[in-house]
C-alpha positions as CSV (number, residue, x, y, z in Angstrom):
1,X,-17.4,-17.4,-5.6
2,X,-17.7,-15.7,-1.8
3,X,-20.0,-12.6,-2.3
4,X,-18.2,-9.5,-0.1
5,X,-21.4,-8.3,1.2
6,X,-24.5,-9.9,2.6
7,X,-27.0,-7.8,1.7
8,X,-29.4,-9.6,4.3
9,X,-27.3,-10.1,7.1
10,X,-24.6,-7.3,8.1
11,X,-24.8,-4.7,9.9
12,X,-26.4,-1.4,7.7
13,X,-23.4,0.7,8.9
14,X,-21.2,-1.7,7.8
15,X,-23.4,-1.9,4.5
16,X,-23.6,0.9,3.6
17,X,-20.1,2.1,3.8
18,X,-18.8,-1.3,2.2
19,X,-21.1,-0.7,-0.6
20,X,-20.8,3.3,-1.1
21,X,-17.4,3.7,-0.8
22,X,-15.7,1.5,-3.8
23,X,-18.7,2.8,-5.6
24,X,-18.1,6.7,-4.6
25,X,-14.1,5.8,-5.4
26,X,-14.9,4.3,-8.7
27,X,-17.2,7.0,-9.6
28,X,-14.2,9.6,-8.4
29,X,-11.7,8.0,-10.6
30,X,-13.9,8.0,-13.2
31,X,-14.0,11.6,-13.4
32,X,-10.6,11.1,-14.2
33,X,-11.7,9.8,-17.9
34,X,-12.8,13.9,-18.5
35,X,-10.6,15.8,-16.6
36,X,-7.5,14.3,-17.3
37,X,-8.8,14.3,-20.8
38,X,-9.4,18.2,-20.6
39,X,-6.4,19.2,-18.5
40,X,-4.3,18.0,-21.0
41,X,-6.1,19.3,-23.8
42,X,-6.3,22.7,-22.3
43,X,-2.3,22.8,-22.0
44,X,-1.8,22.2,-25.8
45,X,0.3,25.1,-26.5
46,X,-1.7,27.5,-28.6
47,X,-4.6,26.4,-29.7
48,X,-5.0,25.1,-25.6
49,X,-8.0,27.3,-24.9
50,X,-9.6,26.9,-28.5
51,X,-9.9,22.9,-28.0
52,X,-10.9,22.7,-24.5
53,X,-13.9,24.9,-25.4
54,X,-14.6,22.5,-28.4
55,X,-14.1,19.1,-25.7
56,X,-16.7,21.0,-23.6
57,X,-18.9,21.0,-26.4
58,X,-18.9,17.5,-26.6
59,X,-18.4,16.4,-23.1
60,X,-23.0,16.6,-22.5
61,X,-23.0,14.6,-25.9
62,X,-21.1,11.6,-25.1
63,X,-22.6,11.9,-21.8
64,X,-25.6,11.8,-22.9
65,X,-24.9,8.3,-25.2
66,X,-23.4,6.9,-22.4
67,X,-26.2,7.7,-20.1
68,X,-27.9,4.6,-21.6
69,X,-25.3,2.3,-19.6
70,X,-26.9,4.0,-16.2
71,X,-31.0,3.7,-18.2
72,X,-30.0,-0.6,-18.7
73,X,-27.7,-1.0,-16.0
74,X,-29.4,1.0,-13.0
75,X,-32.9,0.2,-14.4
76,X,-31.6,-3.9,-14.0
77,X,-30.3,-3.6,-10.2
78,X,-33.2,-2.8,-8.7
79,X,-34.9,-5.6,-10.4
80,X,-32.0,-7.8,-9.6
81,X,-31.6,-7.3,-5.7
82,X,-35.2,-7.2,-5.7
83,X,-35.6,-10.6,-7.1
84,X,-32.4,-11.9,-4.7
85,X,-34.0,-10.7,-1.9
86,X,-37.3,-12.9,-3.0
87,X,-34.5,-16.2,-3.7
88,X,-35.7,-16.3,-7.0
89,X,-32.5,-16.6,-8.8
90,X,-33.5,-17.9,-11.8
91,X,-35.9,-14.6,-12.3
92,X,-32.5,-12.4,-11.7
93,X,-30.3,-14.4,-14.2
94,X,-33.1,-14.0,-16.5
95,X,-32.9,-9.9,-16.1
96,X,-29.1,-9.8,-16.4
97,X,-29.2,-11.7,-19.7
98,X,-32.0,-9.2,-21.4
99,X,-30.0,-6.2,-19.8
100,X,-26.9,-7.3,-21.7
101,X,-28.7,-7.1,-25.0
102,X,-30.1,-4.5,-24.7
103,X,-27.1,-2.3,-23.9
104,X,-25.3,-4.0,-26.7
105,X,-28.1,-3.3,-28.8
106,X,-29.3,0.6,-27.9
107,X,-25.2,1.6,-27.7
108,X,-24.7,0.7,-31.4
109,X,-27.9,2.8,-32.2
110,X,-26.9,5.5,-30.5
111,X,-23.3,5.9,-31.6
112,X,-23.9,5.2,-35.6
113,X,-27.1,8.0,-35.1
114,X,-24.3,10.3,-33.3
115,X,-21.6,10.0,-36.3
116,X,-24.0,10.8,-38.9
117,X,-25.5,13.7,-37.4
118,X,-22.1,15.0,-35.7
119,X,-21.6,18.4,-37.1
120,X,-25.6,19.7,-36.7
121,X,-25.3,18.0,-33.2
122,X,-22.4,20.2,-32.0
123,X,-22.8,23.8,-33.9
124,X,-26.7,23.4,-32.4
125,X,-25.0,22.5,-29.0
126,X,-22.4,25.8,-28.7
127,X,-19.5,24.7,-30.8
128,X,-18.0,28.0,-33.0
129,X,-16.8,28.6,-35.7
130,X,-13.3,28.4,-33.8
131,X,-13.9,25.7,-31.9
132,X,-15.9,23.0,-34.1
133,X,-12.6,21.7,-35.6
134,X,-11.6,20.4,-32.0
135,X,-15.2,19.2,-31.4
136,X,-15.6,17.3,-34.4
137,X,-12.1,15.8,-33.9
138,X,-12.4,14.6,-30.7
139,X,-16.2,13.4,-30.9
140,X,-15.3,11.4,-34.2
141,X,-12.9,9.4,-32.9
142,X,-14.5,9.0,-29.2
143,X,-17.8,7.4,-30.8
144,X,-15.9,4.8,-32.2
145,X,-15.7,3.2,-28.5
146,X,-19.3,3.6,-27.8
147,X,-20.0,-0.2,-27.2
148,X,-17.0,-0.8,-24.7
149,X,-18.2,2.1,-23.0
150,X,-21.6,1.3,-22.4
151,X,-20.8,-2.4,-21.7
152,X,-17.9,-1.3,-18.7
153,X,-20.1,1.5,-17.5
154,X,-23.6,-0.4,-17.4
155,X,-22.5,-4.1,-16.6
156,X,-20.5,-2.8,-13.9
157,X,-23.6,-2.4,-11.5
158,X,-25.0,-5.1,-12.1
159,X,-21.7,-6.6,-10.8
160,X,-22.5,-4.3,-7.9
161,X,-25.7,-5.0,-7.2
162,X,-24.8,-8.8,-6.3
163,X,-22.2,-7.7,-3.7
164,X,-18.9,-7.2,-5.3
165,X,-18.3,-3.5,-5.0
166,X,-14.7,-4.0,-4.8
167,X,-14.9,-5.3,-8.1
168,X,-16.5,-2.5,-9.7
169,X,-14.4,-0.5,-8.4
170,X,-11.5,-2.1,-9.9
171,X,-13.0,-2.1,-13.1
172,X,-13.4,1.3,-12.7
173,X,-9.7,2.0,-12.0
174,X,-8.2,0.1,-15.0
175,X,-9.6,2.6,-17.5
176,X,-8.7,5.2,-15.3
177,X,-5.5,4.5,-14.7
178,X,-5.1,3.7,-18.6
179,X,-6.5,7.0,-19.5
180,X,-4.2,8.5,-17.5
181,X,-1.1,6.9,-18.8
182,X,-2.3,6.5,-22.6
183,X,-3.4,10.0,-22.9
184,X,0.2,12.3,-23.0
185,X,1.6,9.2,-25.1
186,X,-1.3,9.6,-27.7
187,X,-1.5,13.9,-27.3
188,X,2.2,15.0,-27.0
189,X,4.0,11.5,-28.1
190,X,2.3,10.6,-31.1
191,X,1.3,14.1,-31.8
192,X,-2.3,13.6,-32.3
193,X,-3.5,16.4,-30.3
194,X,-7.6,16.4,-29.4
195,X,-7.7,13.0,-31.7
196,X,-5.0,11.8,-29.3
197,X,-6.9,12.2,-26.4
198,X,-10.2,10.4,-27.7
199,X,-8.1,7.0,-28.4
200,X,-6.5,6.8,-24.9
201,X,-10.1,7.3,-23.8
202,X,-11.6,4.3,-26.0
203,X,-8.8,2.1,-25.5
204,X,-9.0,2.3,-21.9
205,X,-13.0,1.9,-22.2
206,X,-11.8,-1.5,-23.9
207,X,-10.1,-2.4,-20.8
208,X,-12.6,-1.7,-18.6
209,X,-14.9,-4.1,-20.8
210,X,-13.3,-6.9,-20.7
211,X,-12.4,-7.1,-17.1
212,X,-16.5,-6.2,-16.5
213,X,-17.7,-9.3,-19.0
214,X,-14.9,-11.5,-17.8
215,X,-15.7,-11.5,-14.6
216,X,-19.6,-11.7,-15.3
217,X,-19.3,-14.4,-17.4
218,X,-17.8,-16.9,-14.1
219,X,-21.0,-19.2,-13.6
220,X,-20.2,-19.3,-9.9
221,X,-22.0,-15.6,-9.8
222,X,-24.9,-15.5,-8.2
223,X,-27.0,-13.9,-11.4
224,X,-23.9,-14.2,-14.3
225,X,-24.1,-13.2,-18.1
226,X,-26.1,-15.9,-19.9
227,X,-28.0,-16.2,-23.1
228,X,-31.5,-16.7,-24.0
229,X,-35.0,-16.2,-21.9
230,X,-35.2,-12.8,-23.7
231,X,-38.3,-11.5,-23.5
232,X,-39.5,-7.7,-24.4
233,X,-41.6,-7.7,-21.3
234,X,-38.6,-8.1,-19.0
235,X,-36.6,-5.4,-21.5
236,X,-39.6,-3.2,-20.9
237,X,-39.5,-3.4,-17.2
238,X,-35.6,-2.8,-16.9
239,X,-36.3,0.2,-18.9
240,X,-39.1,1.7,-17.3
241,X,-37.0,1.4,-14.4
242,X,-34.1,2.8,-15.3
243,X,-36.1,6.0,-16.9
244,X,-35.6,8.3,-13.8
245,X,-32.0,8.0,-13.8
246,X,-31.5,7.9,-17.6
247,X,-33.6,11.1,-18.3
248,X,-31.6,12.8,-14.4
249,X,-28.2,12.3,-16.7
250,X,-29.6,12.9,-20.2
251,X,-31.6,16.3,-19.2
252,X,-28.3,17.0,-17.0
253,X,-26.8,16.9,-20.2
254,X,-29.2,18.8,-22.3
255,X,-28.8,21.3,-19.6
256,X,-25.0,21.7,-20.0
257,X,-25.9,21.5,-23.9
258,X,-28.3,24.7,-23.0
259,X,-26.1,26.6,-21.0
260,X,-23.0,26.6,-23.5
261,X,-25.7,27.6,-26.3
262,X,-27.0,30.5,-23.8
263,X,-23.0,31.9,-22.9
264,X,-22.7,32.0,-26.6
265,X,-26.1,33.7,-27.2
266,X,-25.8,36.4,-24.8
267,X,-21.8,36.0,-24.1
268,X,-21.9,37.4,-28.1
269,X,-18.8,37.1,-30.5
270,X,-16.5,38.9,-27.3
271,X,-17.5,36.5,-24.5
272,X,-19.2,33.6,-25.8
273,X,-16.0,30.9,-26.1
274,X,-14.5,32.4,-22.9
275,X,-17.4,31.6,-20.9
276,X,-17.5,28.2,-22.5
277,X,-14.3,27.7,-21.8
278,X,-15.1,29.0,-18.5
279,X,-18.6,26.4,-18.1
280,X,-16.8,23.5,-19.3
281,X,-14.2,23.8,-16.3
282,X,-17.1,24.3,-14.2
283,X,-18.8,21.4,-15.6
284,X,-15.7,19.2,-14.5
285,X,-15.5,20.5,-11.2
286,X,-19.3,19.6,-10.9
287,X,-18.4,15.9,-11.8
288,X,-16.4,15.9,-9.0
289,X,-19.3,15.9,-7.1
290,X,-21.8,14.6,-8.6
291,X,-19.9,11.6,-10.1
292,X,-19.2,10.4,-6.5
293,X,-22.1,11.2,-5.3
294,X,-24.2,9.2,-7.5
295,X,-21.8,6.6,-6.6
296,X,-22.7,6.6,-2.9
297,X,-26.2,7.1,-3.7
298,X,-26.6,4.6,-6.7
299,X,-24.4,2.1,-5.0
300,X,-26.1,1.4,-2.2
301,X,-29.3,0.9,-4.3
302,X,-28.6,-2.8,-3.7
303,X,-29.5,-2.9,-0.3
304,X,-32.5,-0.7,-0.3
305,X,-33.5,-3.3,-2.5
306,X,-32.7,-6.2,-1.3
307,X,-34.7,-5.6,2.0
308,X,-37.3,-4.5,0.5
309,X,-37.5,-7.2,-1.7
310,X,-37.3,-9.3,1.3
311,X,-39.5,-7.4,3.5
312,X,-37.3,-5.9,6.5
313,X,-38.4,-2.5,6.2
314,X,-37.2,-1.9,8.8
315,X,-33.2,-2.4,7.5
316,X,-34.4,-0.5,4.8
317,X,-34.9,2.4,6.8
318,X,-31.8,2.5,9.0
319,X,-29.9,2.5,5.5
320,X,-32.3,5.7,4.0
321,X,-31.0,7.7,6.9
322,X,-27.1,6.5,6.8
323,X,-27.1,7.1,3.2
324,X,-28.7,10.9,3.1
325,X,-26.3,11.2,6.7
326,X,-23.3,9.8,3.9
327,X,-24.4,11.9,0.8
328,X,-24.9,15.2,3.0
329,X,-21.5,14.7,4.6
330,X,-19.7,14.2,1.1
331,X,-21.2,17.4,-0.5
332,X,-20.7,19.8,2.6
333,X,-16.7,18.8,2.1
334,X,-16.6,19.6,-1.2
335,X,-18.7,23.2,-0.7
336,X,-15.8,24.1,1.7
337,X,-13.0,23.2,-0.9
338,X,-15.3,25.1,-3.8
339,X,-15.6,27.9,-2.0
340,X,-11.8,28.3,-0.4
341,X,-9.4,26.2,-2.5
342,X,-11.5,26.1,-6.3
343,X,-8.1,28.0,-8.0
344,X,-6.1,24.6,-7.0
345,X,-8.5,22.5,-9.6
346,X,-9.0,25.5,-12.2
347,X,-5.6,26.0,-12.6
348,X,-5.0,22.5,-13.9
349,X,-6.8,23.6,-17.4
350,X,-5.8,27.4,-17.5
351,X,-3.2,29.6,-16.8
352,X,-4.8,32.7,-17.9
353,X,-5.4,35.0,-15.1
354,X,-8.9,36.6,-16.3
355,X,-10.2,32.3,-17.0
356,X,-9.1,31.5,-13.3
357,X,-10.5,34.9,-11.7
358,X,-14.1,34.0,-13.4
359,X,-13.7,30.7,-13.4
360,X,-13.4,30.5,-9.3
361,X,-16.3,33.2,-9.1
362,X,-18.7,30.6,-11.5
363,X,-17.7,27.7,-8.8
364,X,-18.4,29.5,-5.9
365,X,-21.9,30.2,-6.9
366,X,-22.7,27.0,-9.1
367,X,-21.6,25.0,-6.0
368,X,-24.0,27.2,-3.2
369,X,-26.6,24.7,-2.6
370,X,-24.6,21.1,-3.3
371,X,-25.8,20.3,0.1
372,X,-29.6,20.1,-0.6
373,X,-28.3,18.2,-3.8
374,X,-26.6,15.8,-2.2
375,X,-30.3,14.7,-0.2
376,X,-31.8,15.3,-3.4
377,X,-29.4,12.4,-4.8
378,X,-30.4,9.7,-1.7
379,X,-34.0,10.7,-1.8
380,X,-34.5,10.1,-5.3
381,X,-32.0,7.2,-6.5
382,X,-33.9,5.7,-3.1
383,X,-37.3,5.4,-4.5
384,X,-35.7,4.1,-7.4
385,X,-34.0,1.1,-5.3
386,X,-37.3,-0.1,-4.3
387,X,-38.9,0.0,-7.2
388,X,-40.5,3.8,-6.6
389,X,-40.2,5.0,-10.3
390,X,-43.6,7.1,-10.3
391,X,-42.1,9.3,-7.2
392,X,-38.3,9.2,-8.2
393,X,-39.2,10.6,-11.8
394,X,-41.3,13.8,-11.0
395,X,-39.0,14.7,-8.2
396,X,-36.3,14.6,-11.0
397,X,-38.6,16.4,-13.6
398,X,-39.5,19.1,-10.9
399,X,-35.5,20.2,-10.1
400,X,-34.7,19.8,-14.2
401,X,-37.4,22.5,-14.6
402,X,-36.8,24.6,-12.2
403,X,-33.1,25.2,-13.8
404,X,-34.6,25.4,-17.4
405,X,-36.8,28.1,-16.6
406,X,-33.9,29.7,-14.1
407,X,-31.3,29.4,-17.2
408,X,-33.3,31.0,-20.1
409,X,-34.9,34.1,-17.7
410,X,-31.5,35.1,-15.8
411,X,-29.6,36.3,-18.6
412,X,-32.5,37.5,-20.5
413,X,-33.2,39.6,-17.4
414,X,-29.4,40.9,-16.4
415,X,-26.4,39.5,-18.0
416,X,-24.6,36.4,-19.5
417,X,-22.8,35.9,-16.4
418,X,-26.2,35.0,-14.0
419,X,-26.5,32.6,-15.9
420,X,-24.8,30.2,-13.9
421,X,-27.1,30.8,-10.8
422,X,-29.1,28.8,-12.3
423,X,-28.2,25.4,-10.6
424,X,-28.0,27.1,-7.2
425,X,-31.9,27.8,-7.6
426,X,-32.9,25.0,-9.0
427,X,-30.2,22.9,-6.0
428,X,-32.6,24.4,-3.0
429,X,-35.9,24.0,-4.7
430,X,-35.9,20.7,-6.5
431,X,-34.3,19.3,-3.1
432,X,-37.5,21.0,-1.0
433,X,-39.6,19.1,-3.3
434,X,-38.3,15.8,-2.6
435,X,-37.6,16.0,1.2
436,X,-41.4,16.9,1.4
437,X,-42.9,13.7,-0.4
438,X,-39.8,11.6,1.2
439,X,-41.3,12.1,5.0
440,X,-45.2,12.4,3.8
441,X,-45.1,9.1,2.1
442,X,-41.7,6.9,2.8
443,X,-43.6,5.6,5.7
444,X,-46.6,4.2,4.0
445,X,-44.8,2.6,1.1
446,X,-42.8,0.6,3.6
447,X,-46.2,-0.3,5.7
448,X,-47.6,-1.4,2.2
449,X,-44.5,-3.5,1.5
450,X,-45.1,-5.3,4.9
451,X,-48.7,-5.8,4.2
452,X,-48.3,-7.2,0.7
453,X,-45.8,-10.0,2.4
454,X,-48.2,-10.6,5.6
455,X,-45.8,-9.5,7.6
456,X,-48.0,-6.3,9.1
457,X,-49.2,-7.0,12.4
């Protein structure tokens, strides 16, 4: 099978746009599973508003299981181009096949744990007594695809990470494109309403699985799906280092989990669902970001890598810069639509004239410092690349905690409302943080790398 990308060889321009662009497309369409998910939701007539406030509610939860597709599947690819890099294929074949067992393994735990402790989980998370009926609905029948989920989501980068980014982009696209066609067929057609929605979602999951293990299953792949030479060692490396970018989307989670509880704290029996209602479009406009961005700055993982692994530091360093040049460019775009054109997306889940007035004012600040986010993203998902765990992770911690302690003091101090200036805070600190280890010490890790190979001179 002819690999697209030489991860060795090309140019790093060339690279890094071949690599970050199916990957920042499939990431975009993705975002598609949720919003297309909640736009229809949101337009169920009457109970509209209700439901999309309970989907919200659920939307950090499922996020959160499926954030163990990015712990296996990002915590293998570094490993993988790492070992390519070194020619040692039979040491990357070996990875793959302990990945896959693992996600299997961990998604089935997670989504039987979920079920059984559904209803605590969401009334703890900022589900009302209005709004739990949706939640539970909708989350019920969701967990049932749990597996296919984890499987398309975290074996697609390992596909990635051996040069087919057109392929995991395409893999990508079939649920999307299914989501998008099942979903008023399940909601309006059949009549199932919120439940409606959460079975176009799995069954288009399912689709997305099987084109993923079909195609990793060819033997002419450079590191394909095999079985056997599992080893807990080689599980406990994947996982340690795929911890930085599990924890990034699991606290990310826990921190849209804390905010909904906060609205409904301080937001009181008056306010508390509207400005749920009013995060959880937020939320999805923040996926629109962030989703893509991760892609650029996750996909490219591969070639950080793979010259590292090889020893060109010096290829690894023209692709650092290209890629915080790639994720800067991408946010500052979507700060100029967020701050002139945000009533175009809001108005896909809401008509009401009060939701779109504060919904547009909550975008324009959440969205204030997506810049420094977006080198935030590169800096950190870069350590990570080559291996960097003990840098990427703090960096991450530092930014999470910045928002936790921004999100619990702003409201408490002034009014519900503040409370989403919290991610504009912790967006220009967190990112200060990072830039400042990234130019004290990328230099000497790449010096070390060098030395370690006897390639220092």
């Amino acid at each position: 099978m002819k690999v697209e990308n030489n991860l060795g060889t090309d140019s790093i321009t060339r690279l890094v746009f071949r690599m970050a662009i199916p990957s920042m497309l499939a990431q975009f369409v993705s975002v598609l599973y949720s919003i297309v998910d909640r736009m229809y939701i949101g337009n169920i007539p009457k109970i509209g508003a209700a439901a999309l406030a309970g989907v919200g509610v659920c939307g950090p939860v499922i996020t959160m299981i499926g954030s163990i597709a990015f712990w296996v599947g990002i915590g293998a690819t570094p490993l993988i181009s790492i070992r390519m890099g070194e020619e040692n294929l039979p040491a990357a074949k070996k990875i793959v096949a302990n990945a896959f067992l693992l996600m299997g393994v961990l998604s089935l735990l997670a989504g039987t744990a979920a079920f059984l402790f559904r209803e605590p989980m969401l009334l703890l998370f900022g589900a009302s007594p209005s709004t739990y009926l949706y939640a539970e609905e909708y989350f019920s029948a969701y967990l049932a695809g749990t597996l296919f989920a984890v499987l398309a989501t975290g074996m697609n980068q390992i596909i990635i990470c051996q040069g087919f980014a057109k392929v995991g982009m395409a893999s990508v696209m079939i649920g999307a494109v299914s989501n998008i066609v099942l979903d008023p067929v399940f909601i309006f057609l059949f009549d199932m309403g919120v439940r409606g929605a959460a079975v176009a979602t799995v069954l288009s999951q399912l689709f997305s699985c099987i084109f993923v293990l079909r195609f990793l299953f060819h033997k002419s792949l450079p590191a394909p799906i095999t079985f056997g030479s599992y080893c807990l060692q080689t599980m406990g490396k994947i996982l340690w280092m795929g911890l930085t970018p599990f924890l990034i989307i699991a606290i990310d989670n826990v921190m849209i989990i804390a905010m909904n509880a906060v609205l409904q704290h301080y937001g009181g029996p008056q306010q508390g669902d509207a400005l749920v209602t009013c995060a959880t479009i937020v939320q999805s406009f923040m996926l629109v970001i962030t989703m893509p961005l991760g892609g650029i700055s996750g996909g490219t993982q591969t070639i950080l890598g793979y010259n590292y692994g090889s020893g060109d530091t010096g290829r690894v360093k023209q692709a650092q810069k290209r890629i915080i040049l790639m994720c800067a460019g991408y946010t500052a775009l979507l700060l100029l639509f967020a701050q002139t054109a945000s009533p175009l997306f809001i108005r896909m889940f809401t008509q009401d004239p009060a939701l779109v007035h504060q919904a547009e004012w909550a975008i324009r600040v959440y969205t204030l410092g997506v810049i420094p986010l977006g080198v935030q993203y590169a800096i950190v998902d870069g350590f990570t690349g080559i291996g960097k765990v003990n840098l990427s992770l703090p960096l991450s911690f530092f930014r999470k905690l910045v928002y936790f302690v921004s999100l619990f003091l702003l409201p408490f101090l002034l009014e519900a409302e503040y409370t989403f200036f919290a991610e504009t805070i912790s967006d220009f600190l967190g990112p200060a943080a990072s830039i400042t280890v990234f130019l004290l010490l990328n230099r000497r890790i790449l010096t070390r790398r060098e030395k370690e190979l006897g390639l220092y001179s």
